[in-house]
mmCIF file as gemmi writes it, N, C-alpha and C atoms, coordinates in Angstrom:
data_model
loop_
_atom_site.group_PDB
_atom_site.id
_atom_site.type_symbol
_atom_site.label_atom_id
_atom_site.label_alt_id
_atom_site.label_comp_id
_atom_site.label_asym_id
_atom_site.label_entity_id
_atom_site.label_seq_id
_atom_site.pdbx_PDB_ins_code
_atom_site.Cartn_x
_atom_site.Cartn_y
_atom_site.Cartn_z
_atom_site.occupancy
_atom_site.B_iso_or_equiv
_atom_site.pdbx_formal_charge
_atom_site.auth_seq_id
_atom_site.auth_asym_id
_atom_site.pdbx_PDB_model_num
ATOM 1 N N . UNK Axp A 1 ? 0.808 -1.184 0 1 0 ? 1 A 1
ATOM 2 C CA . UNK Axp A 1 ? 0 0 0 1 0 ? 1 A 1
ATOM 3 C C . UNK Axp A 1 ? 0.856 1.255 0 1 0 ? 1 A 1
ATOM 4 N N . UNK Axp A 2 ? 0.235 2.458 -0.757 1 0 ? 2 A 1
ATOM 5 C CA . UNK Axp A 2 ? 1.414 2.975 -0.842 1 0 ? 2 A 1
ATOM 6 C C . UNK Axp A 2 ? -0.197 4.643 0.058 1 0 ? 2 A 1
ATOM 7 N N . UNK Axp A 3 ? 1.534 4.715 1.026 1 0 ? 3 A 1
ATOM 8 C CA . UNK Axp A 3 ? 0.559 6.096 1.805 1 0 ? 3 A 1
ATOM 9 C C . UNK Axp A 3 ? 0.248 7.35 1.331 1 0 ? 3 A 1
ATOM 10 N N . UNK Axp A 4 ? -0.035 8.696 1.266 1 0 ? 4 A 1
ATOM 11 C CA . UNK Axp A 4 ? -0.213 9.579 0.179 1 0 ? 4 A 1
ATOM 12 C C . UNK Axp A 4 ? 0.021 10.714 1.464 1 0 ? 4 A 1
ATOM 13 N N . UNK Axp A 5 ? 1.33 11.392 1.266 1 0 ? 5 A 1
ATOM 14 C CA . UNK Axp A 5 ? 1.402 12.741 2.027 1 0 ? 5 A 1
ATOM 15 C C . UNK Axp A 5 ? 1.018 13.677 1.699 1 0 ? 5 A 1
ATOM 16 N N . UNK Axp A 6 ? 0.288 14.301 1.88 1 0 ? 6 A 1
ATOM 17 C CA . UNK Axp A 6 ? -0.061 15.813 1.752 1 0 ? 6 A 1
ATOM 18 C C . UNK Axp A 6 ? 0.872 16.574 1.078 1 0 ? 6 A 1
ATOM 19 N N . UNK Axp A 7 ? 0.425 17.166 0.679 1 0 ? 7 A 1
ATOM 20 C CA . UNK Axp A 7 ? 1.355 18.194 -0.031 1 0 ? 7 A 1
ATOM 21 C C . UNK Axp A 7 ? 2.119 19.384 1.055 1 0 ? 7 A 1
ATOM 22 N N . UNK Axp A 8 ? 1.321 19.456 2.025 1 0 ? 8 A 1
ATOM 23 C CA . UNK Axp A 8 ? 2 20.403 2.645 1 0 ? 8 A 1
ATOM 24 C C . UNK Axp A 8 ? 3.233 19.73 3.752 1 0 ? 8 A 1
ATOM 25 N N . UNK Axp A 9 ? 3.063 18.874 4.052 1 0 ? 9 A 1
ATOM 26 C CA . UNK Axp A 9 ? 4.243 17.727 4.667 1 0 ? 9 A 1
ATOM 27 C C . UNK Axp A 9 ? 5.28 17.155 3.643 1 0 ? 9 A 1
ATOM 28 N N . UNK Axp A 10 ? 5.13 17.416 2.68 1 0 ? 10 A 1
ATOM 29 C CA . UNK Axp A 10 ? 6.423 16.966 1.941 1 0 ? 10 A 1
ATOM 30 C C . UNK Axp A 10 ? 7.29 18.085 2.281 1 0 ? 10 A 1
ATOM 31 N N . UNK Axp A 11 ? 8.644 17.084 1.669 1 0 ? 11 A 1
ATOM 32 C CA . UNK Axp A 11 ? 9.954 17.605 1.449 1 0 ? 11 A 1
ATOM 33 C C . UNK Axp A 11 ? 10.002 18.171 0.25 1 0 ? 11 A 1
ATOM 34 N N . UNK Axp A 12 ? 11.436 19.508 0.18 1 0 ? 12 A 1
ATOM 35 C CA . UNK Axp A 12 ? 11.343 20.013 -1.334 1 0 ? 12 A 1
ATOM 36 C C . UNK Axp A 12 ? 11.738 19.275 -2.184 1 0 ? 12 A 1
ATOM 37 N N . UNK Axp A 13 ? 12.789 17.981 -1.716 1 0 ? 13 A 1
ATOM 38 C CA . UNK Axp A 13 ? 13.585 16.891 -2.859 1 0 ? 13 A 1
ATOM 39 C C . UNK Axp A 13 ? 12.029 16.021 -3.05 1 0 ? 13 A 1
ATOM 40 N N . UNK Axp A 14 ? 10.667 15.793 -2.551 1 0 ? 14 A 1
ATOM 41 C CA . UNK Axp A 14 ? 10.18 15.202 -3.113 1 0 ? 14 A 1
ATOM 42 C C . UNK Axp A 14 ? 8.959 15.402 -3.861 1 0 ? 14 A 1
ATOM 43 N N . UNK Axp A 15 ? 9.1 17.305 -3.783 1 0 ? 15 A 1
ATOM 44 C CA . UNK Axp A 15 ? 7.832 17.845 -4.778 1 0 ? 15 A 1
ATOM 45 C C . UNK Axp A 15 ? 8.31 17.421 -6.273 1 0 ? 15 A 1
ATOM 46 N N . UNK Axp A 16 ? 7.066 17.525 -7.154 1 0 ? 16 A 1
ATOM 47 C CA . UNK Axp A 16 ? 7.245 17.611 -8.323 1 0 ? 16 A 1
ATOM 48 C C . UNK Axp A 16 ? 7.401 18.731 -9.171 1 0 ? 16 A 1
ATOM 49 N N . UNK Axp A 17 ? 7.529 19.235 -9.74 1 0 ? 17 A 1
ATOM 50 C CA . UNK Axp A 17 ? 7.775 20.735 -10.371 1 0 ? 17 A 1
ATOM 51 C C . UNK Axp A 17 ? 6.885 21.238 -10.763 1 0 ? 17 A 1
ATOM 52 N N . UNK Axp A 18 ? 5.522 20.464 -11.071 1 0 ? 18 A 1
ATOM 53 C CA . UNK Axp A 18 ? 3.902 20.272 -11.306 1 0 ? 18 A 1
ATOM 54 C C . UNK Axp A 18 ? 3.615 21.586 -10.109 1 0 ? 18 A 1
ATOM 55 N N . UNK Axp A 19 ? 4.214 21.277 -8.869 1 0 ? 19 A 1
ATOM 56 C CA . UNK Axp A 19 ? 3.395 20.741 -7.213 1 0 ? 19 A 1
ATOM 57 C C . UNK Axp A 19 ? 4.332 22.09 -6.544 1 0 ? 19 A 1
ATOM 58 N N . UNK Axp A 20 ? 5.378 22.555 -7.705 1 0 ? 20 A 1
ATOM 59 C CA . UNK Axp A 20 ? 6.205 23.787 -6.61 1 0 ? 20 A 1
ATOM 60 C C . UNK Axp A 20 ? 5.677 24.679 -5.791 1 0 ? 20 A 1
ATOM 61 N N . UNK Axp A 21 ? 5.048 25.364 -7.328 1 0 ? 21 A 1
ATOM 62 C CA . UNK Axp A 21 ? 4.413 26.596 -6.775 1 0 ? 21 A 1
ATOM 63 C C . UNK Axp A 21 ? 3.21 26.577 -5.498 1 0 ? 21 A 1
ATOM 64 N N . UNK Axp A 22 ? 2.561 25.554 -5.649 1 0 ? 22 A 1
ATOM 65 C CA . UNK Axp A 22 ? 1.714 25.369 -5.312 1 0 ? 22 A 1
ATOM 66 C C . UNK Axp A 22 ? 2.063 24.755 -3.575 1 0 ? 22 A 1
ATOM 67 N N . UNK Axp A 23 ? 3.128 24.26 -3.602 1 0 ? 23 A 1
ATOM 68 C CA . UNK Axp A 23 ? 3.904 23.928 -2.017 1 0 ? 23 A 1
ATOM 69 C C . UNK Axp A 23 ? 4.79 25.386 -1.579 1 0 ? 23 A 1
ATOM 70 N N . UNK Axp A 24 ? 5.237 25.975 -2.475 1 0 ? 24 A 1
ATOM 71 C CA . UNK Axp A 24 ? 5.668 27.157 -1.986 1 0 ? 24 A 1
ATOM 72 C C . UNK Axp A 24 ? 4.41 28.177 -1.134 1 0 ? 24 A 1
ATOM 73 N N . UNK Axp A 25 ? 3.636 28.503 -1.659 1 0 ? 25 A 1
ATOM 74 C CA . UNK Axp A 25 ? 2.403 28.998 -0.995 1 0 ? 25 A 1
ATOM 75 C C . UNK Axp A 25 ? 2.196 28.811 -0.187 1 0 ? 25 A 1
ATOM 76 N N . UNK Axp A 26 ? 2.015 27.315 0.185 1 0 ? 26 A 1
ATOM 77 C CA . UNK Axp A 26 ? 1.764 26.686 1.484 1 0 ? 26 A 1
ATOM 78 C C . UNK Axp A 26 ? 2.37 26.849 2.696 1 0 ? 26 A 1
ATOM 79 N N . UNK Axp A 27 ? 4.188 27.467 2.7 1 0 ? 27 A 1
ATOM 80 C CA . UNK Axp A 27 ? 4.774 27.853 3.531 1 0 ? 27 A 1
ATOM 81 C C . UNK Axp A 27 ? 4.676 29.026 4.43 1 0 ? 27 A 1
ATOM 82 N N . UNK Axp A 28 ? 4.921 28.74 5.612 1 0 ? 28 A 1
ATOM 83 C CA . UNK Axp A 28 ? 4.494 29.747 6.362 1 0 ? 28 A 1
ATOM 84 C C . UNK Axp A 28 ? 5.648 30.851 6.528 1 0 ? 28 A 1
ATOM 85 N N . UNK Axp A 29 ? 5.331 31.847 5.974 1 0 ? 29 A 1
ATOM 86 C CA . UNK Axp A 29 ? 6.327 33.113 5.791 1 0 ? 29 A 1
ATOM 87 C C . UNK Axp A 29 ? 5.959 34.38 6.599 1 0 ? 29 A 1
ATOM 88 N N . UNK Axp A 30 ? 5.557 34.077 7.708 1 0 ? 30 A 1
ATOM 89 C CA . UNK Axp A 30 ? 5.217 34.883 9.002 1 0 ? 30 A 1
ATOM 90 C C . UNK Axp A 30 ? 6.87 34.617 9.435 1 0 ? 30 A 1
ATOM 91 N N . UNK Axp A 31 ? 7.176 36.501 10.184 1 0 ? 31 A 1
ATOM 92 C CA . UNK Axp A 31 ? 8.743 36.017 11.066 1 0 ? 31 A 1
ATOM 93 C C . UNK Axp A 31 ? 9.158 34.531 11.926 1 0 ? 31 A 1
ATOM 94 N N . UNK Axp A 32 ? 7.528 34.091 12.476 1 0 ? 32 A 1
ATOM 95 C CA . UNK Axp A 32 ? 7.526 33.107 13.417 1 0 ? 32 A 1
ATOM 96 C C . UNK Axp A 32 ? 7.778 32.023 12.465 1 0 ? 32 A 1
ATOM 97 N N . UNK Axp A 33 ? 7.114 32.03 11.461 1 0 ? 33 A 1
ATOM 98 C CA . UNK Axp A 33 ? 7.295 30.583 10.639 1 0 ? 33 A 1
ATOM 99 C C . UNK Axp A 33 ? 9.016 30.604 9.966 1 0 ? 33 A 1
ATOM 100 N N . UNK Axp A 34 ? 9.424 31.734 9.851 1 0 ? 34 A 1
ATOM 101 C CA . UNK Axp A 34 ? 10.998 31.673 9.191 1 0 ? 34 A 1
ATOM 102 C C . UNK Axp A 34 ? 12.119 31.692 10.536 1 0 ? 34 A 1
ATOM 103 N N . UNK Axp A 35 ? 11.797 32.232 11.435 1 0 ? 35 A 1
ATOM 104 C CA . UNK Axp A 35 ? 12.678 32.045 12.443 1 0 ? 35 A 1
ATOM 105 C C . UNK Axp A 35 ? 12.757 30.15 12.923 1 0 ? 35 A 1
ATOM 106 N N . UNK Axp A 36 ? 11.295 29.713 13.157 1 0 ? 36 A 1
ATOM 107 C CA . UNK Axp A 36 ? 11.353 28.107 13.065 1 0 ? 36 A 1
ATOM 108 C C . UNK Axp A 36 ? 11.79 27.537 11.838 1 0 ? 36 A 1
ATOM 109 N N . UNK Axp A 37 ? 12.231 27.781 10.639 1 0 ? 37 A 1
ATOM 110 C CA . UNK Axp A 37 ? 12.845 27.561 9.72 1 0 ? 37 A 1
ATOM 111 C C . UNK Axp A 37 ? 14.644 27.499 9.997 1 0 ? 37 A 1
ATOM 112 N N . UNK Axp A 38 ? 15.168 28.614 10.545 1 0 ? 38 A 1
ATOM 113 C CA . UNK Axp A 38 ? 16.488 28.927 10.561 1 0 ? 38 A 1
ATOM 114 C C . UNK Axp A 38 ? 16.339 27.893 11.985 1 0 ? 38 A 1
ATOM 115 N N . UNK Axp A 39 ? 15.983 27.997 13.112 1 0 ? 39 A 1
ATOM 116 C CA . UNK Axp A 39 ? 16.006 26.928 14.115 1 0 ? 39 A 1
ATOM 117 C C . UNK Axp A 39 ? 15.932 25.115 13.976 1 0 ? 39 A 1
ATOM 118 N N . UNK Axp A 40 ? 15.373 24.868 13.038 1 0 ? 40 A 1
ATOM 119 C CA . UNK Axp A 40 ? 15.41 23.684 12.571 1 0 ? 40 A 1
ATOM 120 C C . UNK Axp A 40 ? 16.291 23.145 11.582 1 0 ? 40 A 1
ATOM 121 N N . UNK Axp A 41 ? 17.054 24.127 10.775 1 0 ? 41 A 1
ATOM 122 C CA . UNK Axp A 41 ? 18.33 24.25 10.285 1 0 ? 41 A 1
ATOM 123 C C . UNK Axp A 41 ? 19.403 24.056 11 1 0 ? 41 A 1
ATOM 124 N N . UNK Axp A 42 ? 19.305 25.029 12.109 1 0 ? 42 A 1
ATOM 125 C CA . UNK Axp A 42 ? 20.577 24.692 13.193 1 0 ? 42 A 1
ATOM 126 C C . UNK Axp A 42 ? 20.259 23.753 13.655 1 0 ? 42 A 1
ATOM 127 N N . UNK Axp A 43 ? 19.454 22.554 14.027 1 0 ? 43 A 1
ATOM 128 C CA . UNK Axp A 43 ? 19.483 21.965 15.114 1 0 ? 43 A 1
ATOM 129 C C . UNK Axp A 43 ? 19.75 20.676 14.192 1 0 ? 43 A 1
ATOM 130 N N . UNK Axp A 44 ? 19.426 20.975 12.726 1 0 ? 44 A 1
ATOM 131 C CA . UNK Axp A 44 ? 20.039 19.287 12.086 1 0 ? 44 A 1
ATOM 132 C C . UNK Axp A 44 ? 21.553 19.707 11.991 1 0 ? 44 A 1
ATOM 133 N N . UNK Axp A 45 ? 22.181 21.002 11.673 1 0 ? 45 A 1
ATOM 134 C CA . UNK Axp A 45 ? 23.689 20.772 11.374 1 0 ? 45 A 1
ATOM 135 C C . UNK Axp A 45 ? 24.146 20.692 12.727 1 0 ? 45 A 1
ATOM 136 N N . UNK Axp A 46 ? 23.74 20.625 14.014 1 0 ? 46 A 1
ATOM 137 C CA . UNK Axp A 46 ? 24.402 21.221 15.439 1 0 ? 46 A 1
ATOM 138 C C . UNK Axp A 46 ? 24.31 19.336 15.088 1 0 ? 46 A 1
ATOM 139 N N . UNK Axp A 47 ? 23.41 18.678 15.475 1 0 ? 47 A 1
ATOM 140 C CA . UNK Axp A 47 ? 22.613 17.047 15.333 1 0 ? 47 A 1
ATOM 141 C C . UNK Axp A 47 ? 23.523 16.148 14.67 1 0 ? 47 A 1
ATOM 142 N N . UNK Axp A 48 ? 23.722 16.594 13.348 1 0 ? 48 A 1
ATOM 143 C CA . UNK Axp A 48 ? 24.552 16.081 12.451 1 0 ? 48 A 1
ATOM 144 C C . UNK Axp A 48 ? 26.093 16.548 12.575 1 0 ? 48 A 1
ATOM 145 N N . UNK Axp A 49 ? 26.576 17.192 12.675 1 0 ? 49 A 1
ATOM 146 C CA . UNK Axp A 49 ? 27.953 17.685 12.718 1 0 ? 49 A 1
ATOM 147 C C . UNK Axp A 49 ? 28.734 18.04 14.281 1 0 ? 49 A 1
ATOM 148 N N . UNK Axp A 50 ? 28.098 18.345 15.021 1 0 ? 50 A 1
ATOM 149 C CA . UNK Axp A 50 ? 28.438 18.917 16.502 1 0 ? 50 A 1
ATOM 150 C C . UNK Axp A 50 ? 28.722 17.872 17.021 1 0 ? 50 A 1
ATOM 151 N N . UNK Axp A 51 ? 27.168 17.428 17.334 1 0 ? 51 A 1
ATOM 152 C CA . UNK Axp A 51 ? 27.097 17.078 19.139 1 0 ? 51 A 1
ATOM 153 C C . UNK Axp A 51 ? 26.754 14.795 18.098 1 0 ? 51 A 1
ATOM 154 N N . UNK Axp A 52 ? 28.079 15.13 18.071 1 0 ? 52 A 1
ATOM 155 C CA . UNK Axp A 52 ? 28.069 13.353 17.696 1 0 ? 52 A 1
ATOM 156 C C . UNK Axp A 52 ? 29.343 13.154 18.827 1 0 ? 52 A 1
ATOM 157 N N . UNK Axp A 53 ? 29.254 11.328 18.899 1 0 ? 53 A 1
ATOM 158 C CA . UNK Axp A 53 ? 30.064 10.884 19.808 1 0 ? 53 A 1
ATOM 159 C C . UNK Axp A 53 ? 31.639 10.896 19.445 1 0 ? 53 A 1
ATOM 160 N N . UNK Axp A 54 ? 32.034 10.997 17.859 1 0 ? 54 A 1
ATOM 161 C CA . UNK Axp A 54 ? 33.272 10.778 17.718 1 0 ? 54 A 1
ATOM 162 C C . UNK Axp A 54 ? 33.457 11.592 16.161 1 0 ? 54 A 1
ATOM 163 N N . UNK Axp A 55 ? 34.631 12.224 15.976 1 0 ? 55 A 1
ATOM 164 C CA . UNK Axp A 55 ? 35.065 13.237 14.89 1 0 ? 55 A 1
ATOM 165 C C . UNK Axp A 55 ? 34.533 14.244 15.409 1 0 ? 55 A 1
ATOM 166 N N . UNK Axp A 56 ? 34.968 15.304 14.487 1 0 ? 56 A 1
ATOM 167 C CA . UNK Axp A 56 ? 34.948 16.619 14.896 1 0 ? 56 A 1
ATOM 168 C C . UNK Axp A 56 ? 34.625 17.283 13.466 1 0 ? 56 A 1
ATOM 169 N N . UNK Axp A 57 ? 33.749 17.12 12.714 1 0 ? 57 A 1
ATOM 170 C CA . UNK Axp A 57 ? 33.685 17.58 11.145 1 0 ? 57 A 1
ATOM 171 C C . UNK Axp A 57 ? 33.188 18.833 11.439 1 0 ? 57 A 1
ATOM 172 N N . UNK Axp A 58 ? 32.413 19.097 12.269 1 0 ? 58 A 1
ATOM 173 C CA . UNK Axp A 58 ? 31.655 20.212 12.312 1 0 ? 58 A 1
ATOM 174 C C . UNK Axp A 58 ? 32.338 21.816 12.787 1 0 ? 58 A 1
ATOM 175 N N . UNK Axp A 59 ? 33.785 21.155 13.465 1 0 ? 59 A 1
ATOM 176 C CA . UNK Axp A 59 ? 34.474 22.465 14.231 1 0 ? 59 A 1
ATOM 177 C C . UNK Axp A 59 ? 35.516 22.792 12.774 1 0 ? 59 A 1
ATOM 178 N N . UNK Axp A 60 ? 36.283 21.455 11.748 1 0 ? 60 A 1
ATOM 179 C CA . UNK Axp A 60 ? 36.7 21.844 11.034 1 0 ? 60 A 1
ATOM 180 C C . UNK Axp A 60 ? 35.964 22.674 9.932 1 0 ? 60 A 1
ATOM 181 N N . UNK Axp A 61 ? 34.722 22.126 9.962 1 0 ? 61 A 1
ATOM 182 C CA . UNK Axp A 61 ? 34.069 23.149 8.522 1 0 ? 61 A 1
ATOM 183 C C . UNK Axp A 61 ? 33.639 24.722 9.365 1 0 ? 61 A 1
ATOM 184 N N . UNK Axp A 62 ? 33.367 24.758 10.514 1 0 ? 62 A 1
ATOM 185 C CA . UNK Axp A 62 ? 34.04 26.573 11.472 1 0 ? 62 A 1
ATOM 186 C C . UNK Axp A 62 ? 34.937 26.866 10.724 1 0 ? 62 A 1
ATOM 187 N N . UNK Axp A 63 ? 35.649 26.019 11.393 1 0 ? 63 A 1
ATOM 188 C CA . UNK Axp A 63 ? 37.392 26.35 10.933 1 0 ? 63 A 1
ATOM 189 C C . UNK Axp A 63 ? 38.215 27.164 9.458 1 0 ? 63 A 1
ATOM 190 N N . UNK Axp A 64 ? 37.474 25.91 8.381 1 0 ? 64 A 1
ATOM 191 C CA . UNK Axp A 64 ? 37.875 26.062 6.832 1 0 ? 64 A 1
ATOM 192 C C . UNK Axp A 64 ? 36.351 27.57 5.973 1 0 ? 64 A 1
ATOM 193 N N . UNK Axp A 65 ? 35.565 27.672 6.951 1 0 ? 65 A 1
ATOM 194 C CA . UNK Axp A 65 ? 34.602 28.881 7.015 1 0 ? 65 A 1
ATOM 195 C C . UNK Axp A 65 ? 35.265 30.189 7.089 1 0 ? 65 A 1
ATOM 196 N N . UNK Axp A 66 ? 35.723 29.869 8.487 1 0 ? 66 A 1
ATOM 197 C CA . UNK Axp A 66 ? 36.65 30.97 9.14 1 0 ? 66 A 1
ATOM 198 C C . UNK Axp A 66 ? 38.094 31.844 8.246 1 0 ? 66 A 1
ATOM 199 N N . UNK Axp A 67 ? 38.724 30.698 8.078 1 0 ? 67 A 1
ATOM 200 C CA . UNK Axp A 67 ? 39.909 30.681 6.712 1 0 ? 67 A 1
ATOM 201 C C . UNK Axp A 67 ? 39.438 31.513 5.911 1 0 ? 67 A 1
ATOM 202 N N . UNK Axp A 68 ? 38.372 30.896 4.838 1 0 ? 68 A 1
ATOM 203 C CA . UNK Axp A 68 ? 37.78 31.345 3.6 1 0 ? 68 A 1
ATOM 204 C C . UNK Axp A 68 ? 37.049 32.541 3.809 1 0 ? 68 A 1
ATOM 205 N N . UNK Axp A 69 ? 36.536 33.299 5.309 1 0 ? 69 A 1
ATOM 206 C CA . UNK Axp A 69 ? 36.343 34.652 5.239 1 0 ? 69 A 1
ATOM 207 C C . UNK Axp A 69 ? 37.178 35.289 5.378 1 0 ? 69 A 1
ATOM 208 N N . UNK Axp A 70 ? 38.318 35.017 6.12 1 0 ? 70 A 1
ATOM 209 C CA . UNK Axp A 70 ? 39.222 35.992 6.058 1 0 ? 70 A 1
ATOM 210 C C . UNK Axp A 70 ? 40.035 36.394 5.291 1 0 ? 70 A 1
ATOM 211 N N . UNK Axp A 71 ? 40.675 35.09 4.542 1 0 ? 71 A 1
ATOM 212 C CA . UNK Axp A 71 ? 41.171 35.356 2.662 1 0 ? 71 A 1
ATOM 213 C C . UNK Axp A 71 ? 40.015 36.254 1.685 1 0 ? 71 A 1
ATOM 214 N N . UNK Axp A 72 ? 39.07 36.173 1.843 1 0 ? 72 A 1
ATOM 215 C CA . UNK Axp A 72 ? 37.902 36.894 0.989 1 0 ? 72 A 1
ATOM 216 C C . UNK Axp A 72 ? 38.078 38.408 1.443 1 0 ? 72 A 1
ATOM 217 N N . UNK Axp A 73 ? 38.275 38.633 2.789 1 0 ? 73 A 1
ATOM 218 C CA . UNK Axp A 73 ? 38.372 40.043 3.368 1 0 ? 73 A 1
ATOM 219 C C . UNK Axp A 73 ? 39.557 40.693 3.026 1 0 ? 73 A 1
ATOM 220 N N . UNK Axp A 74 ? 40.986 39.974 3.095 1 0 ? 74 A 1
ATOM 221 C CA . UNK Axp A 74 ? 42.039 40.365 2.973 1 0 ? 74 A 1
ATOM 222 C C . UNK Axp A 74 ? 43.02 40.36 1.659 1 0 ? 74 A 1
ATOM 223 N N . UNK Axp A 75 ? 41.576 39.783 0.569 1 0 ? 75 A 1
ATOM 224 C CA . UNK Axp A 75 ? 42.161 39.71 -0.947 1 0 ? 75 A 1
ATOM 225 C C . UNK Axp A 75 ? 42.616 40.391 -1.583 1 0 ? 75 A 1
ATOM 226 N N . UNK Axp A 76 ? 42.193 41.553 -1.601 1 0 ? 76 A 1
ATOM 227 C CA . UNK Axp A 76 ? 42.148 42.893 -1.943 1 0 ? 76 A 1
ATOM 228 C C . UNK Axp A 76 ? 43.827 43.737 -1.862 1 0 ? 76 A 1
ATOM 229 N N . UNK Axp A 77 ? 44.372 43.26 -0.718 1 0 ? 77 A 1
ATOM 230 C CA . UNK Axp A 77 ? 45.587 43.697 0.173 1 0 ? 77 A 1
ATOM 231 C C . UNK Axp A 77 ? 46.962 41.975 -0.893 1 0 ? 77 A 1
ATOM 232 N N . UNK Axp A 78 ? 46.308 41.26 -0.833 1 0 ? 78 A 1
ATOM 233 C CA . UNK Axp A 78 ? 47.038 40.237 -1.051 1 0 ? 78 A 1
ATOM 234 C C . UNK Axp A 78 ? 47.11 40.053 -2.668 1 0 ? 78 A 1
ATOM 235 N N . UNK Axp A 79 ? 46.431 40.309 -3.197 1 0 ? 79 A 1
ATOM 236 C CA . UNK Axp A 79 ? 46.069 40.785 -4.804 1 0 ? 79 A 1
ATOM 237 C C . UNK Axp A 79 ? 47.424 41.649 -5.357 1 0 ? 79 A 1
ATOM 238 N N . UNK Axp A 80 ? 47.743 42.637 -4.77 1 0 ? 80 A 1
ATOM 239 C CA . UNK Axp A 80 ? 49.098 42.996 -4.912 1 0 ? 80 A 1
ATOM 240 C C . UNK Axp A 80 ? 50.277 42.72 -4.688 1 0 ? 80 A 1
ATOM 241 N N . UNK Axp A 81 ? 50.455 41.768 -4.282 1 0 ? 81 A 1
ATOM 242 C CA . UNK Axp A 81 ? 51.745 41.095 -3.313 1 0 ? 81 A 1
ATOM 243 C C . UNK Axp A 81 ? 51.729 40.137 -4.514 1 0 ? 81 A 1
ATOM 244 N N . UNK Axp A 82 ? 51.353 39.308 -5.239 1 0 ? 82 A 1
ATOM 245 C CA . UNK Axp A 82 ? 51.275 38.257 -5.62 1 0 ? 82 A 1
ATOM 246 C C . UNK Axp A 82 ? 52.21 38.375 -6.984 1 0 ? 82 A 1
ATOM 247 N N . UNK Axp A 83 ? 52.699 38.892 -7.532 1 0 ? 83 A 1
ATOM 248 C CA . UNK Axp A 83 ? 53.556 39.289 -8.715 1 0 ? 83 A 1
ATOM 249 C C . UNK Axp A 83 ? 54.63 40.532 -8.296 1 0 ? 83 A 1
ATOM 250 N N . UNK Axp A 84 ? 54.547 40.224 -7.177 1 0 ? 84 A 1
ATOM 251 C CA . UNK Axp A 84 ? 55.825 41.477 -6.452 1 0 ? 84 A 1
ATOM 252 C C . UNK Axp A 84 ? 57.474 40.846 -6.346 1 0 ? 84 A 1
ATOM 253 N N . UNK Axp A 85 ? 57.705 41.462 -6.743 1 0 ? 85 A 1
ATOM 254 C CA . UNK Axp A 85 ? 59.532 40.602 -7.042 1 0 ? 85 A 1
ATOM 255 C C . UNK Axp A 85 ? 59.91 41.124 -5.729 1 0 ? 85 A 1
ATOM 256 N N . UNK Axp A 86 ? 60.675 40.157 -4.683 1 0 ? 86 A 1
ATOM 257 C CA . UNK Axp A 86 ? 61.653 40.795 -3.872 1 0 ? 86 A 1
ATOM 258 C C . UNK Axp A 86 ? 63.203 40.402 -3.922 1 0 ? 86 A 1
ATOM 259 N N . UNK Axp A 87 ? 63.667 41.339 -4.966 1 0 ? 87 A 1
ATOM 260 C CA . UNK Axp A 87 ? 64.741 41.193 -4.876 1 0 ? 87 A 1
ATOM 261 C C . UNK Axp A 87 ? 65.666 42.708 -5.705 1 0 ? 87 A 1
């Protein structure tokens, strides 16, 4: 038997492109409904990446985050250095 979810309980990987627009609507785009959006975001990457019993993937991708903003900030400065002869 096959069960039939609602359209408004699906996932976006399992709408049809028929069914987008029509599930987009359905979302609740009140501050309250997008703030429980960004909260349920954090709590699968904290879930998934953090708070596990063994590795640490989640402090290195901080980490390689952290890196990659500060090269992005300091490009500008380093952009000139890069074909500079010292000698």
């Amino acid at each position: 038997m096959v069960s039939v979810i609602p359209l408004k309980e699906k996932r976006l990987m399992d709408v049809k492109i028929g069914e987008l627009p029509s599930w987009i609507l359905m979302r609740d785009f009140t501050p309250k409904g997008i703030a429980g959006a960004f909260q349920r975001g954090y709590y699968r990457y904290y879930n998934k990446y953090i708070n596990v019993k063994t590795g640490n993937a989640g402090v290195s991708m901080m980490l390689a985050a952290y890196v990659l903003f500060n090269y992005c900030r300091s490009y500008k400065e380093l952009k000139h250095e890069r074909r500079h002869k010292y000698h």
